[in-house]
C-alpha positions as CSV (number, residue, x, y, z in Angstrom):
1,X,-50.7,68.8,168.1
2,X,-47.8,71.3,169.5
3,X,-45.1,69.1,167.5
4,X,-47.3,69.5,164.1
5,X,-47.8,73.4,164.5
6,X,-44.1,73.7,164.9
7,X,-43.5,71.4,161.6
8,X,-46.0,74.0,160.0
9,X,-44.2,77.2,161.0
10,X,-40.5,75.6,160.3
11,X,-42.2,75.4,156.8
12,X,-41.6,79.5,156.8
13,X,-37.7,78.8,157.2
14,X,-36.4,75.6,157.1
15,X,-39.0,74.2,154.7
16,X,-36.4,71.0,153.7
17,X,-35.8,70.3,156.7
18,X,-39.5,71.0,157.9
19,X,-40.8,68.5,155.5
20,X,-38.3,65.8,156.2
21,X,-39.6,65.8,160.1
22,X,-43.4,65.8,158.4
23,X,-42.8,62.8,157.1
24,X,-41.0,61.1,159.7
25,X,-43.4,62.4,162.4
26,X,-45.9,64.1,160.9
27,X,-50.0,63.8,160.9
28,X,-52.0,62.9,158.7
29,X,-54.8,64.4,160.0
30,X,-53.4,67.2,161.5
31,X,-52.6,68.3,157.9
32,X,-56.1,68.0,156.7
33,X,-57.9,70.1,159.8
34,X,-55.0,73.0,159.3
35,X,-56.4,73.1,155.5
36,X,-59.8,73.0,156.4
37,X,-58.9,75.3,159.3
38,X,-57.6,77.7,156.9
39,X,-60.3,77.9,154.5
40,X,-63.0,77.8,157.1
41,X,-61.1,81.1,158.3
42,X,-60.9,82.5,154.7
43,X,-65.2,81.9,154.6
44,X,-65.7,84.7,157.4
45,X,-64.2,88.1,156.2
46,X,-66.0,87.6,152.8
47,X,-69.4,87.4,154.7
48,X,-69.7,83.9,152.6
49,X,-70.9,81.8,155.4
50,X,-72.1,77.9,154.3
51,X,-72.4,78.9,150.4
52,X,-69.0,78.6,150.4
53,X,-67.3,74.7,150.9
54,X,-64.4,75.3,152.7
55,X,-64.1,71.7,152.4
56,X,-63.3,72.0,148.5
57,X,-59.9,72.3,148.0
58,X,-59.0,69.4,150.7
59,X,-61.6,67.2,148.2
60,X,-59.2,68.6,145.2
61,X,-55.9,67.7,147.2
62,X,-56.9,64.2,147.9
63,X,-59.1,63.4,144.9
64,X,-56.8,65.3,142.0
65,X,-53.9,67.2,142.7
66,X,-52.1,64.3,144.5
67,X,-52.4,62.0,142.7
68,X,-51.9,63.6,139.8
69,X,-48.5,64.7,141.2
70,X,-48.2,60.7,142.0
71,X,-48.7,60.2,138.5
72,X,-46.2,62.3,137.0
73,X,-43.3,61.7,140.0
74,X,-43.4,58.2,138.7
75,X,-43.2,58.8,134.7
76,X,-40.4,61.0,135.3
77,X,-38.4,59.3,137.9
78,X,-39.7,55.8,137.9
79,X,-40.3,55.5,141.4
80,X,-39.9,51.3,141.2
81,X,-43.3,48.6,141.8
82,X,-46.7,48.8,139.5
83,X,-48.9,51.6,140.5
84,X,-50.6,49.9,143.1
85,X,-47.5,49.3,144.9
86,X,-46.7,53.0,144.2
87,X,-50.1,54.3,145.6
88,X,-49.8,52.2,148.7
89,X,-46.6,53.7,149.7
90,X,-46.4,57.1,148.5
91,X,-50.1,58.3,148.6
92,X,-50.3,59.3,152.2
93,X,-46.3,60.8,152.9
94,X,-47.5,62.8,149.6
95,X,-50.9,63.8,151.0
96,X,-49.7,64.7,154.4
97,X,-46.7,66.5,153.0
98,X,-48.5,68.3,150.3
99,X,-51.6,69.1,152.7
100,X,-49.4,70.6,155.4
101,X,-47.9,73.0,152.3
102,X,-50.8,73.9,151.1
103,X,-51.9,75.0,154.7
104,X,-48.5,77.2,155.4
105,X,-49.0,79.2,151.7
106,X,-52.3,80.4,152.5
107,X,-52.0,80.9,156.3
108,X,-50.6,84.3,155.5
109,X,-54.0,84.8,153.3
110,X,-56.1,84.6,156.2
111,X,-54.8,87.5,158.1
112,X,-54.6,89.4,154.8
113,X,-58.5,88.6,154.1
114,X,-59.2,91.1,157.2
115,X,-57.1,94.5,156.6
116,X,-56.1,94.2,152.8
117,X,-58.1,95.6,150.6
118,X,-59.2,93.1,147.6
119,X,-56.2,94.1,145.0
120,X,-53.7,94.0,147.2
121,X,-55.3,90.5,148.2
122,X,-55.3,89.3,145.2
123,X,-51.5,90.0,144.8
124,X,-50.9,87.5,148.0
125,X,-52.7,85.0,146.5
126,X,-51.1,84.6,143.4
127,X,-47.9,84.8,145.8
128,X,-49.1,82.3,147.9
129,X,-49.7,80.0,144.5
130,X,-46.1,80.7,144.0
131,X,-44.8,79.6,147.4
132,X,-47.3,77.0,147.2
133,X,-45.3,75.7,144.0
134,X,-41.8,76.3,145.9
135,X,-42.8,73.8,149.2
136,X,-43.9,71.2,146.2
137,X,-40.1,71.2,145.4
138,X,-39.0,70.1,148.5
139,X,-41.9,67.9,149.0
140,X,-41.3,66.3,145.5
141,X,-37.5,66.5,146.2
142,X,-37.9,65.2,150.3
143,X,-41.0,62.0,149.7
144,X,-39.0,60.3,146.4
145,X,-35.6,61.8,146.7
146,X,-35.1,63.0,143.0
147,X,-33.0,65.1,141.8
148,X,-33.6,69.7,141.7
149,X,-34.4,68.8,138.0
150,X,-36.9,66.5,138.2
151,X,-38.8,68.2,141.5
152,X,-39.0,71.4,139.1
153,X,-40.3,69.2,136.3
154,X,-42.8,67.0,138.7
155,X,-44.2,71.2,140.1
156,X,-44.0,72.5,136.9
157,X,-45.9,69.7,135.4
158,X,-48.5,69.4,138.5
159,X,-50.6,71.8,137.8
160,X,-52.0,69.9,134.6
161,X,-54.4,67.7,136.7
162,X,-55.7,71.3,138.1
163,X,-56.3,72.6,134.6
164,X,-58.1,69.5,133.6
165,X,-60.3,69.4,136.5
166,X,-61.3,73.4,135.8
167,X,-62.4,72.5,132.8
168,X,-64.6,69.6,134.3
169,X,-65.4,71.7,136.9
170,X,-69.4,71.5,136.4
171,X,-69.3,67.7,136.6
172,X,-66.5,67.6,139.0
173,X,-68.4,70.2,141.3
174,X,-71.6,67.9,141.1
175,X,-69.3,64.9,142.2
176,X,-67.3,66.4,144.8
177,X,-70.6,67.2,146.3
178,X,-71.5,63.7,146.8
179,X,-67.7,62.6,148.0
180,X,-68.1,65.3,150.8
181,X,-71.6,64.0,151.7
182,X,-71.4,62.1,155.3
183,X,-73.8,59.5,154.0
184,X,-71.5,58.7,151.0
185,X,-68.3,58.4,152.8
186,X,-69.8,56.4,155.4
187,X,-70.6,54.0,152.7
188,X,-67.1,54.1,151.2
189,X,-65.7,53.3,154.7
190,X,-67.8,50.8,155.2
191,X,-67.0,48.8,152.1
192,X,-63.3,50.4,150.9
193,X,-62.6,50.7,154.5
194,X,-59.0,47.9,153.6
195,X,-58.4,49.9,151.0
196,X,-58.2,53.3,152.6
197,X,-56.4,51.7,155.9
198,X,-53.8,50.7,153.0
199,X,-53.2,54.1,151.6
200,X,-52.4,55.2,155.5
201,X,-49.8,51.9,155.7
202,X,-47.1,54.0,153.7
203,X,-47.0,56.9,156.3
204,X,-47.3,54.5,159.2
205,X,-44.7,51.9,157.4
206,X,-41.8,54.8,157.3
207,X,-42.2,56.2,160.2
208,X,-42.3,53.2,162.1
209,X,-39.0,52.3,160.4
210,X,-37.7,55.5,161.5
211,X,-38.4,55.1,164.9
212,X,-36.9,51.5,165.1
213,X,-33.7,53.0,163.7
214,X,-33.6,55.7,166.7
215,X,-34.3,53.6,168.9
216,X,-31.3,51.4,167.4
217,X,-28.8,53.7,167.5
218,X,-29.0,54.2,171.7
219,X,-26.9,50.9,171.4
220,X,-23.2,52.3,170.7
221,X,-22.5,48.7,168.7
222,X,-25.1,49.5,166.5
223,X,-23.1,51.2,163.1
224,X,-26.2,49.7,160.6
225,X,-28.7,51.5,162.2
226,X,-26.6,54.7,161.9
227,X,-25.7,53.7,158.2
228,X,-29.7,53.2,157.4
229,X,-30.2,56.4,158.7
230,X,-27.6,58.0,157.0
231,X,-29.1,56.7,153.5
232,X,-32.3,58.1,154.6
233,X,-31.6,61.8,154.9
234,X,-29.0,61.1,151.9
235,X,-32.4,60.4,149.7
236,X,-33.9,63.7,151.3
237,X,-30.9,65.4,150.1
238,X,-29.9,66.4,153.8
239,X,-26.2,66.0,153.1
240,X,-25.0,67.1,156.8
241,X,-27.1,65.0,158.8
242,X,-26.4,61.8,156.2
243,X,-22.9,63.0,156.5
244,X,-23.1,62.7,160.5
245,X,-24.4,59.4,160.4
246,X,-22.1,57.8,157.9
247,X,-19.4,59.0,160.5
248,X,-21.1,57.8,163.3
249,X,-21.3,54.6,161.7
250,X,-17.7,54.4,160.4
251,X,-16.2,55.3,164.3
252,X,-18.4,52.6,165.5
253,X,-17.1,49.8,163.0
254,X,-14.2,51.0,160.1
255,X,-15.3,47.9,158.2
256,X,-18.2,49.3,157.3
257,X,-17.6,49.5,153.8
258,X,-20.7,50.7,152.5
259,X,-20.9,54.0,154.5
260,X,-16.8,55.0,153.4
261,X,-18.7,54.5,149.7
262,X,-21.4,57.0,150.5
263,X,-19.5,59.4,152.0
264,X,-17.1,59.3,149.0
265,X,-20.5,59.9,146.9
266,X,-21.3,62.9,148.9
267,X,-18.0,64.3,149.1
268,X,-17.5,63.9,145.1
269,X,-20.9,65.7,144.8
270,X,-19.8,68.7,147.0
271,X,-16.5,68.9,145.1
272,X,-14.4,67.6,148.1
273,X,-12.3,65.7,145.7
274,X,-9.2,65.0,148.5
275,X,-12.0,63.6,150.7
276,X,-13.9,61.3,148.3
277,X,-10.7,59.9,146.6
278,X,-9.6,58.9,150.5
279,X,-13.2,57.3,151.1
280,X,-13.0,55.6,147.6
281,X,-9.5,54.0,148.1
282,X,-10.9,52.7,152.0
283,X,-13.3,50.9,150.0
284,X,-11.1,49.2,147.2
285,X,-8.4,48.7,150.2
286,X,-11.9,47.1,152.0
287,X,-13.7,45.5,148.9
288,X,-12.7,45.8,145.3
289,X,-16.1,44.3,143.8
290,X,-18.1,46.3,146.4
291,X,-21.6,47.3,145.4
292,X,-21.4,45.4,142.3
293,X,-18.1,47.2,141.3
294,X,-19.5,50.2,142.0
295,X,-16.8,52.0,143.2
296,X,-14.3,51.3,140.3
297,X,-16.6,53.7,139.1
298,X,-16.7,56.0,141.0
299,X,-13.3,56.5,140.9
300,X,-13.0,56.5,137.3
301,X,-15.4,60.0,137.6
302,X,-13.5,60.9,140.2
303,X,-10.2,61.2,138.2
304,X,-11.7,62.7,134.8
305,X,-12.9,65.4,137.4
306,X,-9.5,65.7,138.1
307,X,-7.8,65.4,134.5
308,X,-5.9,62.5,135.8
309,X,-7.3,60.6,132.7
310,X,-4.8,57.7,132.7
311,X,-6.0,56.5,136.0
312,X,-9.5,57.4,134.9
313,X,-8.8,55.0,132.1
314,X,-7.3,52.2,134.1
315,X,-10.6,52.1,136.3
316,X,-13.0,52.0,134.5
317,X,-11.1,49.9,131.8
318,X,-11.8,47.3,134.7
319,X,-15.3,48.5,135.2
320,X,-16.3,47.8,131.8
321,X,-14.9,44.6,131.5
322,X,-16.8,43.7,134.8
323,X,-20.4,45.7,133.8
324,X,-20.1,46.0,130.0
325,X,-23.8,47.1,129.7
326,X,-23.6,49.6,132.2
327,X,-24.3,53.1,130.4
328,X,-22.7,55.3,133.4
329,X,-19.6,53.5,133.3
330,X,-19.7,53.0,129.2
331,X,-19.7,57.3,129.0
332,X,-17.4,58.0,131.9
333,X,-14.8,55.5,130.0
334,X,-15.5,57.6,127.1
335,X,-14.8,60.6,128.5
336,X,-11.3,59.1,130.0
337,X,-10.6,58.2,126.3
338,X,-11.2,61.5,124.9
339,X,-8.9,62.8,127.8
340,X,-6.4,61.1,126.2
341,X,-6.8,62.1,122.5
342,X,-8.1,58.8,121.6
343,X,-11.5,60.3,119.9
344,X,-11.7,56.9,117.3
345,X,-12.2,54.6,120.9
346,X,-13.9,57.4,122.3
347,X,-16.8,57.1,120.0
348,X,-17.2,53.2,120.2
349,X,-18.0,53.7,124.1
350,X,-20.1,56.2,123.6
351,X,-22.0,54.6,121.0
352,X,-22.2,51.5,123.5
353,X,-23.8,53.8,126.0
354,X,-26.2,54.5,123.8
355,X,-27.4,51.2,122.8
356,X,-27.2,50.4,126.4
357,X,-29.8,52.5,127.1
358,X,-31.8,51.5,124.3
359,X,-32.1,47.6,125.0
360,X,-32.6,48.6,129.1
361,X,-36.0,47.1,130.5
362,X,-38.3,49.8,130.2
363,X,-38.2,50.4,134.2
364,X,-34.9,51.1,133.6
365,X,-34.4,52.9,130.5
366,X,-35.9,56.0,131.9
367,X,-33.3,56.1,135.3
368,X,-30.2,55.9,132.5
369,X,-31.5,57.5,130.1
370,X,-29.4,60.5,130.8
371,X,-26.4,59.0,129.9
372,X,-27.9,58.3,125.8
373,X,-28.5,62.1,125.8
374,X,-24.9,63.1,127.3
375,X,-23.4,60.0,124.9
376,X,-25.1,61.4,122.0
377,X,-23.9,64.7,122.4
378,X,-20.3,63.6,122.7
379,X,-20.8,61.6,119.7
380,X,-22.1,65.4,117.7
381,X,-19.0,67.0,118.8
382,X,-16.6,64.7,118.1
């Protein structure tokens, strides 16, 4: 109890890093009792007593605005497995992350629902709405690792199942009604009671994990469980601590090719070029096809950023030859040809690119599908 009122506080200042320990330690149903909790609170200043269901917008989390947040997380990002398989995993980190949120923007309200007067309330509602909408970034952001762009999208887009349901509000009220009666959920236990218990496996499934990989890393031979790790808060976009780990795991075994390639990744991101282009040559020095040539690559990026588009071209020239239906690789190529005034050979990769991404498998087509856009605009400007 103690450990999940201090992961609902850190939401007030460290909110990434408060949601990453949510979902590797967090409760379930901690997360739903601190939104009831809240609401319950919220009942007694307005003298509203039982007329009000305090229990509503827990119904609303679980029944529409999570998955409806689900459901758009995986149209934008493509979050990999049929929506089953999504469900099963995702549904409960989402719930539990989104829950606890929800909580920590309206704490403040309660307070506020005693000395404010009703305008001045109002105004730290619609603020709470607004934080509300910020913690959804990092919970989008922290539970399927996207990108800024794409948590922004997912929040900004999230509030369409809300909408809906106001305007179904009558029937939805009349239904929600019955979900909340004991009698029903009884029943629904008793015959969905699999089902539900397979919601919970997700939460259960990556924290267990989580724990096996602590517990791994006591043994000081142990550079995997340290990479693993690593690759974990590297999802969450917790660079530092991903950073940490990749380290830890490089001093325990140099050989461990796939952590120099991450932190090359990282380091390129951050615009530590010196520092990736050392991790990057480790791994060709290490493995020239590693991570299915991957890190040719990476390189090749790494010198455009650089202007060294020669050794750009010489890369990725090898890339290609190895991946020819990669669309990453087919733009960064070129890019290296444009460097290089060679517009005429430019335009055939990034016309490649572009049909790349068009005969993708539809899983895919919408994880490359930047690459078409960036390809096409290339191709209007030269």
């Amino acid at each position: 109890m103690g450990t999940n009122i201090k992961f609902l506080l850190r939401l007030f200042r460290q909110p990434s890093t408060a949601m990453s320990s949510i979902l590797d330690q967090g409760s379930l149903l901690f997360a739903s009792l601190a939104v009831l909790a809240v609401f319950l609170l919220l009942q007694v200043p307005f003298g509203l007593g039982i007329t009000f269901r305090f229990y509503t917008p827990l119904v609303a989390l679980v029944v529409v605005y999570v998955p409806g947040v689900l459901l758009i997380s995986n149209l934008l990002a493509g979050l990999g497995g049929g929506l089953r398989t999504v469900f099963e995993r995702d549904y409960a980190p989402l719930l539990t992350c989104t829950a606890m949120a929800f909580a920590a923007a309206n704490l403040p309200l309660v307070a506020a629902a005693w000395f404010l007067p009703a305008f001045a309330f109002g105004v730290l509602a619609l603020l709470s709405c607004l934080y509300f909408g910020v913690l959804m970034f990092f919970v989008v952001r922290t539970v399927f690792g996207t990108g800024n762009g794409t948590a922004v999208a997912v929040v900004c887009l999230s509030w369409i199942p809300l909408v809906a349901a106001a305007f179904l509000w009558i029937l939805l009220g009349f239904l929600l009604g019955w979900f909340a009666s004991p009698f029903f959920l009884f029943f629904v236990y008793y015959y969905l009671g699999s089902e539900i218990a397979g919601l919970g496996s997700g939460l259960r499934g990556r924290q267990n994990f989580r724990r096996t990989l602590e517990a791994a890393t006591v043994n000081p031979h142990d550079g995997d469980a340290q990479y693993q790790l690593g690759l974990i808060y590297q999802q969450r976009r917790q660079y530092a601590e991903a950073i940490r780990r990749f380290q830890n795991a490089v001093a325990i075994d140099p050989g461990e090719t796939d952590a120099h390639f991450q932190l090359g990744r990282i380091a390129r991101d951050q615009g530590r070029l010196k520092d990736a282009l050392e991790c990057f040559q480790t791994v060709v020095n290490q493995d020239e096809k590693h991570s299915q040539n991957e890190v040719l690559r990476e390189l090749g990026a790494l010198y455009i950023a650089v202007s060294q588009f020669e050794d750009a071209r010489n890369e990725l020239a090898a890339y290609v030859e190895r991946r020819p239906y990669d669309p990453e690789g087919l733009y960064y190529y070129g890019q290296a040809l444009e460097g290089l005034d060679r517009p005429t050979e430019a335009r055939v990769m990034y016309a490649r690119a572009t049909e790349a991404v068009r005969t993708a498998p539809r899983y895919r087509r919408r994880l490359v599908a930047r690459w078409s856009r960036l390809s096409q605009d290339r191709l209007r400007k030269l």
